[in-house]
N, C-alpha and C positions, 0 to 999 in steps of 0.2 A: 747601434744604428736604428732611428724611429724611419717605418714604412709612412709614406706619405697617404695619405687617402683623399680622395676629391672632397667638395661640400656637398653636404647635403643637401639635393631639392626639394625646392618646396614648393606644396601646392598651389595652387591658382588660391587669390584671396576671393571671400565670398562661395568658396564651394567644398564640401564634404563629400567622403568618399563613397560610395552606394552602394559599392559592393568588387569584390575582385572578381578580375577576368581572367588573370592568371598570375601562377604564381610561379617559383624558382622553378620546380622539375616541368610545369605547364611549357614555360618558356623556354626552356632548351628544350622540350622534343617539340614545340612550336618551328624553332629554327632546324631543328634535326632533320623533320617532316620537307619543309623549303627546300634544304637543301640538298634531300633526297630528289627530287623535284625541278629542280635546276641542272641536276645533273642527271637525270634521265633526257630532257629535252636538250638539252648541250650536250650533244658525243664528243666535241673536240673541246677537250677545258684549255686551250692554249689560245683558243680563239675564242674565251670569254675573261670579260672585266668587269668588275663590280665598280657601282659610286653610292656612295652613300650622299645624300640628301644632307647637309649642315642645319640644323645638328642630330634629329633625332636616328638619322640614318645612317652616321658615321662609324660608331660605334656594332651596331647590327653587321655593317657590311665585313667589317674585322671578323666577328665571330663569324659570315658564313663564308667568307675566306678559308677560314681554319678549318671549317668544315669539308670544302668542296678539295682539298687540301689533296694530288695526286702524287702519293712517293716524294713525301715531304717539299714540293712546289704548291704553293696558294696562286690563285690570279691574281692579279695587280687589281689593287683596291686606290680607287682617288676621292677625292672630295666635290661636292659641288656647293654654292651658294648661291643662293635665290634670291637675295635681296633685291638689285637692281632690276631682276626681270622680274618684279612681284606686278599684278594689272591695278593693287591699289597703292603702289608707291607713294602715288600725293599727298594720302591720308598718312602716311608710317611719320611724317615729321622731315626738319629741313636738314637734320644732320643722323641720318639711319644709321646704323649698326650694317657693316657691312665685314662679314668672314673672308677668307682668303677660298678662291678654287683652287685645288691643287689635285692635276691631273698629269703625272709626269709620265705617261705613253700615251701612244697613238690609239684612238678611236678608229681609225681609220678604217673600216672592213670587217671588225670584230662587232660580237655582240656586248651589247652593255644591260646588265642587268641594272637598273636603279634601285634604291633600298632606302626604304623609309617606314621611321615605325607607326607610325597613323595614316589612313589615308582617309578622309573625310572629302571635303567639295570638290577636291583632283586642282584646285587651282595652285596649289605646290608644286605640284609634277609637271603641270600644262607649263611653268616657269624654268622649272628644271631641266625642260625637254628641249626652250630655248636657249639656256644656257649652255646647256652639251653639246648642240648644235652649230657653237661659235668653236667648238674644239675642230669639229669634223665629221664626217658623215659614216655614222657605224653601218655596220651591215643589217642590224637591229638593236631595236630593242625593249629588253623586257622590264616591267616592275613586279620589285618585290617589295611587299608592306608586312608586318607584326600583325598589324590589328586593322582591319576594314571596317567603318562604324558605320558605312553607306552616308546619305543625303547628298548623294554627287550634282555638282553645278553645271560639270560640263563630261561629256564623254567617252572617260576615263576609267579603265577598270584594272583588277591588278592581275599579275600573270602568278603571282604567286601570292597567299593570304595564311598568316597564323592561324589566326581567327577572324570570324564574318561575324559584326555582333551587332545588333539591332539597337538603336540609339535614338534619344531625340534630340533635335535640333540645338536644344535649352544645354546637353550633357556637352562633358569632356573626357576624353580619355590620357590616361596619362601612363606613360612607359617612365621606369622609375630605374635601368639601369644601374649595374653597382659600376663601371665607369663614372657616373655621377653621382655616387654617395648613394644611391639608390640599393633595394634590397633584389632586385632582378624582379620585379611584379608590372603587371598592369592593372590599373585601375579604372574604375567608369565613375566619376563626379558630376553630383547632382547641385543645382545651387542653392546655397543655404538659404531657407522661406523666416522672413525676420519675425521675430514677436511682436506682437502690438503689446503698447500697456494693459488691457485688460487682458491679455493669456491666449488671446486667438491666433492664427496668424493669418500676417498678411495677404 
């Protein structure tokens, strides 16, 4: 019997890696830390839900399920997608990629923690927090991100952070999960400066 395994991803073209942020043990006591953390501020885990963000927050919210994990009960973990509520929809093209939400409980009065692994200008979350909002009106809710790289757009901050890491505008971060072929790392990408013909660069 061959184990299946995902593909591997791959980096953004045009950009090389600059250095890591984290790596395997980084990254589970990144999430261990959270969800220490979640569960101090939540006493009642039956009246909390996690969603993960499609896609890099899907994956995340499974492991802090496992984690938050009370006498072998996890919270009910669901999906969200952002696509249609993105504010530059126009620009993505006439035929978008759009994922499935699947949220098979009630929002209804319960906290919703969101879960995504980057959070950069908050205009994922500001979309995300309209798309939860067609389910029902929680009693809260919190986010939780992997990695905070700052340059926020709009007024958005997270209730839980891996890591806070200082970034320019120009960088990427990228979460490289072994769900995804990935080795469980993050990484900070700088863009690659082209050569000129004479050896200088660009």
């Amino acid at each position: 019997m061959t184990t299946k395994t995902a593909p591997r991803r791959r980096l953004p073209r045009g950009y090389r890696i600059a250095r890591n942020l984290l790596g395997p043990a980084e990254l589970d006591a990144a999430l261990g830390a959270m969800a220490s953390e979640i569960r101090s501020r939540n006493p009642e885990p039956d009246q909390v839900a996690l969603i993960g963000i499609r896609r890099g927050g899907v994956h995340l919210a499974n492991r802090l399920a496992k984690l938050l994990a009370v006498a072998g009960r996890e919270p009910p973990v669901g999906i969200v997608d952002i696509t249609l509520y993105r504010d530059d929809l126009d620009r993505v093209g006439p035929n978008p990629i759009v994922g499935s939400t699947e949220i098979p409980f009630e929002i209804e009065g319960i906290t919703v923690v969101l879960v995504d692994d980057v959070l950069y200008t908050g205009r994922t979350v500001r979309a995300a927090l309209d798309a939860l909002l067609d389910y029902g009106r929680p009693r809260g809710v919190q986010l939780a991100v992997l990695v905070d790289r700052g340059h926020r757009e709009l007024p958005i901050q997270p209730d839980y952070a891996g890591l806070r890491e200082a970034t320019r505008p120009t960088d990427q971060v990228e979460v490289l999960l072994a769900e995804e072929g990935g080795d469980d790392t993050a990484v900070l990408l700088e863009r690659e400066v082209a050569a000129t013909p004479g050896g200088a660069h660009a």
